[in-house]
C-alpha positions in Angstrom: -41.1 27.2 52.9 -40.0 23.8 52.2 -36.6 22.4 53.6 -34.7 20.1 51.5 -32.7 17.4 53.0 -29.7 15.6 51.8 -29.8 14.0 48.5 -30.3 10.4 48.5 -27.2 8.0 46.9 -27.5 7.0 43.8 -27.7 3.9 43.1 -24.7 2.2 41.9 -25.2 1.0 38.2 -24.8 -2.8 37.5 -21.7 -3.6 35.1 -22.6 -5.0 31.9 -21.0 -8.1 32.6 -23.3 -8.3 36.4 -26.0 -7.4 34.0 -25.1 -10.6 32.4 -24.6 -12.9 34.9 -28.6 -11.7 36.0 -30.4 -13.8 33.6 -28.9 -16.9 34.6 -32.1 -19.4 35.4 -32.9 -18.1 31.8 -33.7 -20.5 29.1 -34.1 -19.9 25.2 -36.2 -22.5 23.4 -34.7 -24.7 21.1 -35.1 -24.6 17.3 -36.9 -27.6 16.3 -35.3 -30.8 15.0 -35.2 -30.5 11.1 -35.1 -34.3 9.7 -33.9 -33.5 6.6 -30.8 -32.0 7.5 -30.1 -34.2 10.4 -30.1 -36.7 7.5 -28.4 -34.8 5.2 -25.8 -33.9 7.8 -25.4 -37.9 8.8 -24.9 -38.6 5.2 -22.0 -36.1 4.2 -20.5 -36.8 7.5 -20.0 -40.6 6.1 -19.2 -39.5 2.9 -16.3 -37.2 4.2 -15.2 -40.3 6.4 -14.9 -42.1 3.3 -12.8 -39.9 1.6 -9.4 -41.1 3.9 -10.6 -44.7 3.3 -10.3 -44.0 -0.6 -7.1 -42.3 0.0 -5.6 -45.8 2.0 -7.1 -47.5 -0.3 -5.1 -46.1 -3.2 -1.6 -46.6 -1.1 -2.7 -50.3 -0.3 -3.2 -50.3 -4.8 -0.1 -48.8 -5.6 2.1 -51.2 -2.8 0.4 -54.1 -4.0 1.4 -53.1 -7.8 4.8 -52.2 -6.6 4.9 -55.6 -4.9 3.3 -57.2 -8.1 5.9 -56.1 -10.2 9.0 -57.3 -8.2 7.8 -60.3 -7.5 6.0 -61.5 -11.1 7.2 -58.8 -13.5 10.9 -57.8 -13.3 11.9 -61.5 -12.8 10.6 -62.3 -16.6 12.9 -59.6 -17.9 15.8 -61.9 -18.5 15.9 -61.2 -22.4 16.0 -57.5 -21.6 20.0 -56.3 -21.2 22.0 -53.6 -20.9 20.5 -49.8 -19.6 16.7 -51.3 -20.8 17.3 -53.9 -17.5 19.1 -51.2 -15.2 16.2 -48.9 -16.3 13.1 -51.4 -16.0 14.4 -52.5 -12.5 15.3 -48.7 -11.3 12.0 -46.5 -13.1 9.3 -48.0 -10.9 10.8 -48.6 -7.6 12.2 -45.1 -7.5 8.6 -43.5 -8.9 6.5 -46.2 -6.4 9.0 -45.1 -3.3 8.5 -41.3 -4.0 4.7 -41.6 -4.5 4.3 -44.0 -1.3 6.6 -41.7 0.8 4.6 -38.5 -0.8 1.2 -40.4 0.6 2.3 -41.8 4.0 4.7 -38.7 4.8 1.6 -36.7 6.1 1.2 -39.5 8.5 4.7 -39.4 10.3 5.5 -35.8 9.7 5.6 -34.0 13.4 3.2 -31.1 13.0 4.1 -27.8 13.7 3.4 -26.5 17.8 1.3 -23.5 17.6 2.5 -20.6 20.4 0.6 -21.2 23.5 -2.6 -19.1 23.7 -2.8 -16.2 26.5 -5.1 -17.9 28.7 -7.7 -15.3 30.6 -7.1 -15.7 34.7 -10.4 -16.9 36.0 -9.5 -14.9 39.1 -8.7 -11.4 38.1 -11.0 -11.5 35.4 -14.0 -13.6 37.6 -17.5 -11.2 37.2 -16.8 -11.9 33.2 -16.3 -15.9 33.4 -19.3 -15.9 35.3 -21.3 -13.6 32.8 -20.2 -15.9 30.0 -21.1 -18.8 32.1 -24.8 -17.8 32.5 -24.6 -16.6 29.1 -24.3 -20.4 27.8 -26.6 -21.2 30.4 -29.3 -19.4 28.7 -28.3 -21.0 25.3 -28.1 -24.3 26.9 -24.7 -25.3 26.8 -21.5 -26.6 28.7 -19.7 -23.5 29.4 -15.9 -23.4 28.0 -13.2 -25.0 30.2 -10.9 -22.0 29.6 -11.0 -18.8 27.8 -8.3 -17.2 25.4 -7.4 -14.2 24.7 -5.8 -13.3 20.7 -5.9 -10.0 18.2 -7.8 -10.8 15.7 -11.4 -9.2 14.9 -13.1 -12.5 15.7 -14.2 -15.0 18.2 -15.2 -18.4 18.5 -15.6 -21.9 20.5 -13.7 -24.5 19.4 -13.3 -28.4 20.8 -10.7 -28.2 23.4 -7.1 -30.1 22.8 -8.7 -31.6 19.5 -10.0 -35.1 19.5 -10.4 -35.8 23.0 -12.3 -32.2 23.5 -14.6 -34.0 20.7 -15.1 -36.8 22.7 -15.7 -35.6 25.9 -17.6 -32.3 24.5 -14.8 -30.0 26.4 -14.4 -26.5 24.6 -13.1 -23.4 24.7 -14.1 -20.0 24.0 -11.3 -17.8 22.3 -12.0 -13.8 21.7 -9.9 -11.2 19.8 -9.8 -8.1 21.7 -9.7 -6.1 18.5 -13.4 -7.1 18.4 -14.1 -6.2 21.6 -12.9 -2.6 21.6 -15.1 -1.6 18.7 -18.6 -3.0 19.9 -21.0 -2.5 22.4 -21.4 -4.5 25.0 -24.6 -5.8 23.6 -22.8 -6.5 20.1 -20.5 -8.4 21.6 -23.0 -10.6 23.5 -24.3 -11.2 20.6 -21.5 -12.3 18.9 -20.5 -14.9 21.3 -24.7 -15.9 21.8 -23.9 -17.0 18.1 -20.7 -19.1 18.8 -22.2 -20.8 21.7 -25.1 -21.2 19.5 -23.3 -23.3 17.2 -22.4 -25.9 20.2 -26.3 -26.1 20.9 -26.6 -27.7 17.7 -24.4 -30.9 19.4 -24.3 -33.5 16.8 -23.9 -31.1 14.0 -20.6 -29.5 15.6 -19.0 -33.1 16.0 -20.2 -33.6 12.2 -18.6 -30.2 11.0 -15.2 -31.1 13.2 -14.9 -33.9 11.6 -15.6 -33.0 7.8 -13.3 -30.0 8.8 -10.8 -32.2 9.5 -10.9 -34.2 6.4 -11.2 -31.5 4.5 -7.9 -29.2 5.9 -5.9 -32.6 5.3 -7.2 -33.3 1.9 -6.8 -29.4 0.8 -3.0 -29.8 2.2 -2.2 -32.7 0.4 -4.1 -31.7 -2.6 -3.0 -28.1 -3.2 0.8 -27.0 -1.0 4.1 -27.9 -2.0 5.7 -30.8 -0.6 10.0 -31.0 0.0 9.6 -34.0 -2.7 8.2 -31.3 -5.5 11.0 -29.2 -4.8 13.6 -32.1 -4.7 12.4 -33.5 -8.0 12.4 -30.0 -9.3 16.0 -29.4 -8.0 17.4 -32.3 -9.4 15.8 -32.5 -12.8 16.8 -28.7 -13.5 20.3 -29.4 -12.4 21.5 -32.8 -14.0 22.3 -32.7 -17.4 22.0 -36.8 -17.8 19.3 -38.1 -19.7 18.4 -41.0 -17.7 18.5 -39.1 -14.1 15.8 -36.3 -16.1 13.1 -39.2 -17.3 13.6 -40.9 -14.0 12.3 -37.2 -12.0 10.3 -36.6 -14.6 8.2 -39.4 -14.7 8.3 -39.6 -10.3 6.7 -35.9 -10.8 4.0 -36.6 -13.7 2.8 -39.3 -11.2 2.9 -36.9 -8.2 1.0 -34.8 -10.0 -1.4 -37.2 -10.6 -1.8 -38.2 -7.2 -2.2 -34.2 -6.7 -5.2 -34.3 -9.2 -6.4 -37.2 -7.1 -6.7 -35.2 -4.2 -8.2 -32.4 -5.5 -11.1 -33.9 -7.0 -11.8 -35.5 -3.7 -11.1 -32.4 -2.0 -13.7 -30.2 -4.2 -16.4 -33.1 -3.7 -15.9 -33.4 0.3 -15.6 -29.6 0.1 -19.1 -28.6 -1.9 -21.0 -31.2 -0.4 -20.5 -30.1 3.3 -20.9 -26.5 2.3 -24.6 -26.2 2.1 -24.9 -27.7 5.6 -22.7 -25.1 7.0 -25.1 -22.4 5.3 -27.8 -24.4 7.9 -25.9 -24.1 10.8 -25.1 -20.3 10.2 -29.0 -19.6 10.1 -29.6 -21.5 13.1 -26.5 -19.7 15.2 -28.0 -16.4 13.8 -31.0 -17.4 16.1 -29.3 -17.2 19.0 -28.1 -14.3 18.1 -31.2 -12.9 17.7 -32.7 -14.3 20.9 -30.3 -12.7 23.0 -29.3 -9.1 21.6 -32.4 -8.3 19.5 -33.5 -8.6 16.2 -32.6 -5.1 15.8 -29.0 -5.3 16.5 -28.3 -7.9 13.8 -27.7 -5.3 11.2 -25.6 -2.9 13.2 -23.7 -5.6 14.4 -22.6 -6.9 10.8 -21.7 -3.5 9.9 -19.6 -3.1 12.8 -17.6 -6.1 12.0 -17.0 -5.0 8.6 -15.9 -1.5 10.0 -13.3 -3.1 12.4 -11.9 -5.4 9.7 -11.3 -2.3 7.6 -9.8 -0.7 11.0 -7.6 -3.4 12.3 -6.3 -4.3 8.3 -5.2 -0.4 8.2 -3.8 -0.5 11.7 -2.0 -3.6 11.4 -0.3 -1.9 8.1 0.8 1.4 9.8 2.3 -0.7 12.6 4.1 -2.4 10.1 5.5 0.4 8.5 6.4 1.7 12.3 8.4 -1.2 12.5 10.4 -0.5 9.3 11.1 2.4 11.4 12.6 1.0 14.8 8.7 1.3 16.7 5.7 -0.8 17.6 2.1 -0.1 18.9 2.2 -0.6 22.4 -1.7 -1.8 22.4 -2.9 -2.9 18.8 -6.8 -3.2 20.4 -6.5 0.3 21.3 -4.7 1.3 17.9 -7.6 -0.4 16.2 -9.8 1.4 18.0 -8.5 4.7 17.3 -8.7 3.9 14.0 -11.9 3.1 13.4 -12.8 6.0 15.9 -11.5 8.0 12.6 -13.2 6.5 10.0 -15.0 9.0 7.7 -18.7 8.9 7.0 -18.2 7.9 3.2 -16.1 5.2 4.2 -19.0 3.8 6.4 -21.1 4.7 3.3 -19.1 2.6 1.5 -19.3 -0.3 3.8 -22.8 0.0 4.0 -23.2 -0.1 0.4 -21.1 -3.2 0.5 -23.1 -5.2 3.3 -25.9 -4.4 1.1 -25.2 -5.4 -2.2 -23.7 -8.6 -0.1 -26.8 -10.7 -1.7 -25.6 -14.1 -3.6 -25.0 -16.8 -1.4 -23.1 -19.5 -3.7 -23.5 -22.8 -3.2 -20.0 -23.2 -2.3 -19.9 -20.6 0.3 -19.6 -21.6 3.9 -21.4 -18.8 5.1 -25.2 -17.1 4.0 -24.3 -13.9 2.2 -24.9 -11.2 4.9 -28.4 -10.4 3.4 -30.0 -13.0 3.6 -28.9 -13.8 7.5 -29.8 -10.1 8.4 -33.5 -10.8 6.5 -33.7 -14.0 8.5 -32.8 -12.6 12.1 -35.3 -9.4 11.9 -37.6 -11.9 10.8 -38.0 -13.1 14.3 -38.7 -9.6 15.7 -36.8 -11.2 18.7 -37.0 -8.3 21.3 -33.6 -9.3 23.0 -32.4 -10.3 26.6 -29.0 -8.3 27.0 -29.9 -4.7 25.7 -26.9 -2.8 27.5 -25.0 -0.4 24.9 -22.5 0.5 27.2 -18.5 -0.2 25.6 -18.1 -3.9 25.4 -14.6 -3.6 27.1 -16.5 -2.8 30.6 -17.4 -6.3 30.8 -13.4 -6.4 31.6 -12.4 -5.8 35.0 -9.1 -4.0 33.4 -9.3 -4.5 29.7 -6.2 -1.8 28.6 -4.0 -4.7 30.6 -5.4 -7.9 28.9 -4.7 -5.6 25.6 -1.2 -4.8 26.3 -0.8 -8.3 27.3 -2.4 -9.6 24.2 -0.1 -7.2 21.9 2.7 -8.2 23.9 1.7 -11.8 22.9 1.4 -10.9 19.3 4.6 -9.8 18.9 6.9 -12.5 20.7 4.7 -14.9 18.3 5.9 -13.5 15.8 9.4 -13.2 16.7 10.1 -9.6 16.8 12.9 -8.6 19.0 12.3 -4.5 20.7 12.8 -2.9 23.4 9.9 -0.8 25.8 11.7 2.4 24.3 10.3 1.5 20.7 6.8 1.5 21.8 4.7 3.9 20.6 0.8 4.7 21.7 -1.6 4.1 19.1 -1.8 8.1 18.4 1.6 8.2 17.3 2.2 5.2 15.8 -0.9 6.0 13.2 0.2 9.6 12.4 3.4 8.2 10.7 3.6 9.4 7.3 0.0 10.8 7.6 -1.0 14.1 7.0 -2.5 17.1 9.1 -6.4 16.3 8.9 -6.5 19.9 7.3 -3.8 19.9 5.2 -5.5 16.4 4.0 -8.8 17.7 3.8 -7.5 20.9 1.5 -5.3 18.8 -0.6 -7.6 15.9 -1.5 -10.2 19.0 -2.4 -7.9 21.0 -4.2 -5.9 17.8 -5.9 -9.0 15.8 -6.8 -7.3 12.6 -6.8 -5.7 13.9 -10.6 -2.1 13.6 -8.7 -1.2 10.3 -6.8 0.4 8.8 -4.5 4.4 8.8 -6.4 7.1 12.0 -6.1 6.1 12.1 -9.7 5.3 15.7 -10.1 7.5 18.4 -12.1 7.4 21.6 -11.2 9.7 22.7 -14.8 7.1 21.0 -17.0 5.1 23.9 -16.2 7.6 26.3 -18.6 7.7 23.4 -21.4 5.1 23.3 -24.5 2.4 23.4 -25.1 1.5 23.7 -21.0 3.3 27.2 -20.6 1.1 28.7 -23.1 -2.3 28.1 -21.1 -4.1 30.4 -19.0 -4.9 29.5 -15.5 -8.5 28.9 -16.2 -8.0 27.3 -19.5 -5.6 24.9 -17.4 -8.5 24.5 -14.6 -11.1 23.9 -17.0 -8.5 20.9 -18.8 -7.5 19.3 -15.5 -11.5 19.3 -15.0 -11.8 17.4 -18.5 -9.4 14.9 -18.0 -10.3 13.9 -14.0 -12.4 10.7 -15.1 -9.7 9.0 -17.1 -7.1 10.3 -14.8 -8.4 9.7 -11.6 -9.2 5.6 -12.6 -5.8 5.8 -14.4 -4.0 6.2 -10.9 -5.2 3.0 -9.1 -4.2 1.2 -12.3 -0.4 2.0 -12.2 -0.4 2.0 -8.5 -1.5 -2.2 -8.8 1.2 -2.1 -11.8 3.6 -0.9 -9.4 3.0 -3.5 -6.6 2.9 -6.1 -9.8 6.3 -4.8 -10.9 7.4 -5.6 -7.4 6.6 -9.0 -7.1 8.0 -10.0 -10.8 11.2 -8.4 -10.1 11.7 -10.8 -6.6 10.3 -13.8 -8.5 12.4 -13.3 -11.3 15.5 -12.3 -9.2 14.6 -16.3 -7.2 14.2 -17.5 -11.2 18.2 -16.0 -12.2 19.2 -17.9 -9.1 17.3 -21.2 -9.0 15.5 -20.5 -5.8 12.7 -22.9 -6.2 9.2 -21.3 -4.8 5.3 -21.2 -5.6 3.3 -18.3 -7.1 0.1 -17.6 -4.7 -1.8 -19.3 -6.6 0.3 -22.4 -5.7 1.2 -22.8 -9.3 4.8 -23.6 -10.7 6.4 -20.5 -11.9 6.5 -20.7 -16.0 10.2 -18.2 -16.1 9.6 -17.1 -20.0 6.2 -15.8 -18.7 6.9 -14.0 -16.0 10.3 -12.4 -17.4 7.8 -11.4 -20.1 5.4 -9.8 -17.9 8.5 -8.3 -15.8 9.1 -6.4 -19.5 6.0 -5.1 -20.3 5.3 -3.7 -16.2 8.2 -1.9 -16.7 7.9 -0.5 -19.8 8.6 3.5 -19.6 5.5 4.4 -22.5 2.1 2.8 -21.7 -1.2 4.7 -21.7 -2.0 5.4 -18.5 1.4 6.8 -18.0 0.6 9.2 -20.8 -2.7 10.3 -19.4 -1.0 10.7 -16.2 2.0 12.9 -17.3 0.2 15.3 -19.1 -2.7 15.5 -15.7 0.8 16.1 -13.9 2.3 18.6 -16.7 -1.4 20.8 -16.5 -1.2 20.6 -12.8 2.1 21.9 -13.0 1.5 24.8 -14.3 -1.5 25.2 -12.7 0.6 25.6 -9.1 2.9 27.9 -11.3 0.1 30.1 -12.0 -1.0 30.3 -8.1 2.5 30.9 -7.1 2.7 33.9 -9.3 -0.4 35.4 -7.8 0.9 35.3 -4.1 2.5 38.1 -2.1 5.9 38.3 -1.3 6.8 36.1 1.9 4.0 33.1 0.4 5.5 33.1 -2.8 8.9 32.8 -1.8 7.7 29.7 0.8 6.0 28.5 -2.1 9.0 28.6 -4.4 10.7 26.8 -2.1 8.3 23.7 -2.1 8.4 24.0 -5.7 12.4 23.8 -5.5 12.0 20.4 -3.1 9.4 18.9 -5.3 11.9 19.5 -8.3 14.3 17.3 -6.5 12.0 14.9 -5.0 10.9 14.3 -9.1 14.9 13.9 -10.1 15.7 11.3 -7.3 12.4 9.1 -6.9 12.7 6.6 -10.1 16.4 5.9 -8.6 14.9 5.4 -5.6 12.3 3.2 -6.9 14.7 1.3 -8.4 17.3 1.0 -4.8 13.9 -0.4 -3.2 13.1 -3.2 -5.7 16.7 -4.1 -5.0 16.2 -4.1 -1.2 13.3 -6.3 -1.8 15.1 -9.2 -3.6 17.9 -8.7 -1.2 15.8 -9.8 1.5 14.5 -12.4 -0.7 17.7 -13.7 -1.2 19.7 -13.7 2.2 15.9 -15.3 3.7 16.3 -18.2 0.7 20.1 -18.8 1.3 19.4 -21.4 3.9 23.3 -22.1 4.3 23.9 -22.2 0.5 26.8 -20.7 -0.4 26.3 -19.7 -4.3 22.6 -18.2 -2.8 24.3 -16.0 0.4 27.2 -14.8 -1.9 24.7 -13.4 -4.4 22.6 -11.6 -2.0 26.1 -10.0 -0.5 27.2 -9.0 -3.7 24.1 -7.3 -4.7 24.1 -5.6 -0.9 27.3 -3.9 -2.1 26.3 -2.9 -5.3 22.8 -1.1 -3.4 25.3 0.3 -1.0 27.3 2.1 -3.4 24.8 3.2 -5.7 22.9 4.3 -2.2 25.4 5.9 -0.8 25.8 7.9 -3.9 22.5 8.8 -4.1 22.4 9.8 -1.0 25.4 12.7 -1.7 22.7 14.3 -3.9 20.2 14.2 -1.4 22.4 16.3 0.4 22.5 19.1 -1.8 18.9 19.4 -1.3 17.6 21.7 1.5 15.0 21.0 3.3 12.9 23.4 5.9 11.5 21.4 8.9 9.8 23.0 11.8 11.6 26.2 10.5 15.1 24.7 10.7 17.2 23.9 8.0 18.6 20.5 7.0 19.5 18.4 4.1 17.5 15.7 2.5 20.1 12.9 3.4 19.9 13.7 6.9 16.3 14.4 6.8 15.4 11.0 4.9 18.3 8.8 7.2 17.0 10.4 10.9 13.7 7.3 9.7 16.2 4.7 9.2 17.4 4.1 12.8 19.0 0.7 12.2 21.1 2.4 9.6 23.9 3.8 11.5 24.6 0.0 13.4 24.8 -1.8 9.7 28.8 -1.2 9.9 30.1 -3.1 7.4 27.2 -5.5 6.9 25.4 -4.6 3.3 22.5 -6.9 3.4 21.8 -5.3 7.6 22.2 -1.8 5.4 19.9 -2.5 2.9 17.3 -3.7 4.9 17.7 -1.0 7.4 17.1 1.6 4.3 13.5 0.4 3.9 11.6 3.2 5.7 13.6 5.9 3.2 11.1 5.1 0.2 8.4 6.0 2.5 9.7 8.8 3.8 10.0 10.4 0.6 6.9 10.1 -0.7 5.8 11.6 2.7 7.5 14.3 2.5 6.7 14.8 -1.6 2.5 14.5 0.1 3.3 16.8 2.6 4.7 19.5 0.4 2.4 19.3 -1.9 -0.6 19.7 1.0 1.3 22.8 2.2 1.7 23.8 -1.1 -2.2 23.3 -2.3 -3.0 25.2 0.9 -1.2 28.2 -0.3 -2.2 27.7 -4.4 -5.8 27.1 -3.3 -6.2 30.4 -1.4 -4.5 32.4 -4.4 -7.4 30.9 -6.6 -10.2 32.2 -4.5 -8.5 35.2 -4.4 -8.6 35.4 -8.3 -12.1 34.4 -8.7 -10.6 31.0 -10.4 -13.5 28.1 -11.1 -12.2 25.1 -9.1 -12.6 21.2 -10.1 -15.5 20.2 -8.2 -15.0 16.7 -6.8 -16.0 13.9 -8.5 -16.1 10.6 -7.1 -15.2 7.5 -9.6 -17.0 4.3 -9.7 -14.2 1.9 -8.1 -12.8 -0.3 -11.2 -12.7 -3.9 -10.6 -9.4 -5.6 -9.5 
């Protein structure tokens, strides 16, 4: 008989970040020295350093002319008299002043001050300073003086307090925790083993900071509005003499030129440092490699595209909890939860995309993804720092350095809340979402053929020639038409978010608010008013194809209904009831919300003018009246929530919290409506998912083909 003592203590388990710290006294090799591209590195460096010269050399050209012509020209216009002299004296020292004060303004201009970073407390946070500081140990670099702390889906090492951190080789590591929350510790390693690598490469990263440099000031000169633009705009569009119109005119033709300038010596500066920054990638990717393994590269560039498509989606629902009166209270761990709830055919379709990422341009500042993968399994690099554990142990309390970072975030950015408004991430992604079942039902019984839009009509069902169809004939036509119908949806949903862009620009055109397209262009008015027309037309294709997919669906549902017992069918005629009124009030709707849009526009473009602030007031009355009426036919609609009974209005207003303190302010009343659009076509989803689940189950009960899903090729943009 044996006799078994006490068990032994386990061992305690080594954080990731200790794990880390071990291999200090580690040392990767270096790549070796390519003499090509240090050349090629030297050389665009100069040329880039040129480029300014050119730049001073061309306001020395146009002072001396300037000079030239005061001094030896205008003085041998004696003959001239009358507005010729006025003219020949005034033109060129008004269009040489605007040019030379376009070209030195950059200059003398005090730059905007950036919000100061969240700076991570050596102290509290001391086993992972020391991990990172082995970490560039093994690379064979100076570790960072400090390290921040941001929420974006990145990281990187930058020079410290600009020039001087370029002289004396000080920098700074900066990490967005929404990266950290979705990778392993390993990942992440890896990651930042690729940043630091790019600060092993020494004369190459003082190179790049300075062609960066050269280039961001040439791109802002070359391609973003100046106050002169607007000016000379402003007062060529509102004097009506001749004289004061050539004068602007002829100072903008040469701004423009100057613009031209800039660009061409933008695009050369630009393209000629971008195959050296291909280099540089390749040679960080080593690192890379060297530390987390060859096999991790590919997982790792997955992941990154995964949390981008996370933190993008969370950072829109937090938005539209905002519209609502609530915040995250810890984006990481909102980010997190989303991509925690990604689907497997969405990471299909990611993978598909890192894939077919193959073309590296010329132009590009990074390999395509590819390539770099293809180059870092190349090494068969085994890996130093293997540790899959969550990359947010390396933390010694990551959930407070998140809420800190979110809190952060949000004073950045100027929002004013109070701790009641915050939300956790569970709750705050759930709005205007569906029940995962109801989804999962709907999207299989819908089959994409119905939309996003309160759309619908339940009474087309009764109208000719849908009411004459049989349920399966209507099955077997909804099946026909799903192609065209399901690529017809994403079509009028980008016409939609088109139509809502024309109708602010061309609200800022009826008021002469001057502004840029995107594209940095000047708006062309007869253009864009002609556009405006034809996305708002009421017959287009796609409309057709989609009101008749809508009309068979119809009576599709009318069919199930008819089949269901007595207690369903009467629930079910009551979603068909709500969806009837849902259909009558949305295009009004539509309609109140493009008008809250430009309202926005407008009282955020007043900027203390009078004519501009009046206008924005007068259309906030006119949206209040037409809202408030709107809202007394809401109330004749009953709606059934949670098995009580209220009416629309009330139903639609309890999401606009801010609503009930406008008072007497319109433009606070229209802006506080802005969830209700939402809200509606939640509520229009979410009837229609409890509806499918009822219309669906009558089908199987009466042996009724169903559309089998198809999945469309996604149309170009």
């Amino acid at each position: 008989m044996s006799v078994s003592g006490p068990a032994p203590e386990r061992a305690a388990v080594a954080s990731p970040a200790s794990r880390l710290a071990a291999l200090a006294g580690t040392a990767l090799p270096r790549p070796p020295v390519k003499p090509l591209y240090q050349l090629s590195l030297l050389l665009v460096t100069l040329f880039c350093v040129l480029v300014p010269v050119i730049y001073f050399a061309l306001v020395l050209g146009v002072s001396w002319l300037l000079l030239h012509y005061y001094t030896a020209v205008a003085p041998g216009l004696g003959q001239v008299r009358g507005i010729a002299l006025l003219l020949a004296w005034v033109v060129p020292g008004f269009v040489g002043g605007v040019v030379l004060a376009f070209m030195l303004k950059p200059l003398f201009a005090p730059r905007p001050k950036a919000p100061p970073p969240l700076l991570l407390d050596p102290e509290q946070e001391r086993e992972f300073v020391t991990a990172v500081h082995a970490l560039c140990g093994v690379i064979g670099v100076r570790p960072p003086s400090s390290i921040l702390l941001g929420n974006d889906v990145n990281a990187w090492v930058q020079f410290d307090d600009g020039w001087r951190g370029w002289l004396g080789g000080r920098r700074r590591l900066s990490i967005g925790l929404p990266l950290v929350v979705g990778m392993s510790a390993r990942q992440l390693v890896g990651v930042l083993a690729h940043e630091f690598g790019h600060f092993a490469q020494g004369t190459g990263m003082r190179c790049a900071y300075l062609i960066n440099s050269v280039n961001r000031w040439l791109e802002s000169r070359a391609y973003h509005p100046d106050a002169w633009d607007e000016r000379l705009r402003h007062w060529r569009a509102e004097s009506q003499d001749l004289y004061t119109v050539l004068i602007t005119g002829t100072a903008s033709v040469c701004l423009r030129l100057v613009r031209l300038l800039m660009r061409g010596l933008f695009q050369l500066s630009f393209r000629a440092s971008q195959r050296l920054s291909q280099e540089m990638e390749f040679d960080a990717d080593r690192y890379e490699a060297l530390v987390a393994g060859s096999s991790c590269f590919r997982t790792t560039a997955l992941q990154l595209r995964g949390l981008a498509h996370a933190f993008h989606d969370a950072d829109q629902r937090n938005a539209l909890a905002w519209r609502e009166g609530k915040l995250a209270a810890d984006l990481p761990a909102a980010v997190h939860a989303r991509l925690q709830a990604l689907e497997p055919a969405s990471w299909r379709v990611l993978a598909e995309a890192l894939e077919q990422d193959a073309e590296t341009r010329y132009w590009d500042s990074h390999p395509a993804d590819h390539a770099r993968i293809a180059n870092a399994e190349a090494l068969a690099a085994p890996g130093l720092f293997l540790d899959e554990r969550p990359a947010a142990q390396l933390f010694a309390d990551f959930p407070a350095l998140s809420r800190q970072v979110t809190e952060r975030y949000y004073r950045d950015m100027g929002l004013e809340y109070s701790p009641q408004q915050l939300v956790d991430a569970g709750s705050m992604l759930v709005i205007n979402q569906l029940a995962p079942e109801a989804e999962a039902i709907w999207k299989r019984y819908s089959n994409g053929l119905v939309g996003e839009q309160p759309l619908l009509d339940p009474a087309a069902a009764t109208r000719l020639p849908w009411r004459a169809l049989g349920w399966q004939e209507t099955v077997d036509q909804l099946r026909q038409c799903s192609p065209e119908v399901v690529l017809a949806w994403p079509r009028l949903q980008r016409r939609a978010q088109r139509r809502r862009e024309l109708v602010l620009w061309v609200a800022l055109l009826d008021h002469d608010i001057g502004f840029r397209l995107p594209s940095g262009a000047e708006p062309d008015g007869i253009a864009l008013r002609t556009e405006y027309g034809q996305v708002t037309a009421a017959d287009t294709p796609d409309l057709r194809i989609v009101d008749n997919a809508l009309a068979l669906f119809a009576r599709r549902l009318a069919h199930a209904v008819e089949a269901l017992p007595g207690q369903m069918q009467a629930a079910a005629h009551r979603y068909l009831a709500l969806l009837q009124a849902l259909a009558a009030l949305w295009p009004e709707q539509t309609a109140l919300a493009d008008q809250r849009e430009v309202i926005a526009s407008l009282a955020g473009n007043a900027d203390g003018e009078g004519g501009i602030l009046d206008a924005a007031r007068q259309r906030a009355r006119q949206h209040r009246q037409a809202m408030e009426l709107w809202l007394e036919r809401a109330q004749q609609v009953e709606v059934e929530v949670e098995g009580a009974g209220q009416n629309l209005a009330q139903l639609l207003l309890a999401r606009c919290p801010r609503a009930s303190r406008a008072d007497a302010d319109d433009i606070a009343y229209a802006q506080a409506l802005a969830p209700l659009e939402d809200a509606l076509a939640h509520l229009y989803r979410t009837s229609l998912a409890e509806l499918s689940v009822l219309a669906e189950g009558a089908e199987r009960e009466a042996g009724i083909r169903p559309i089998r899903l198809w999945q469309p090729t996604a149309e170009p943009a």
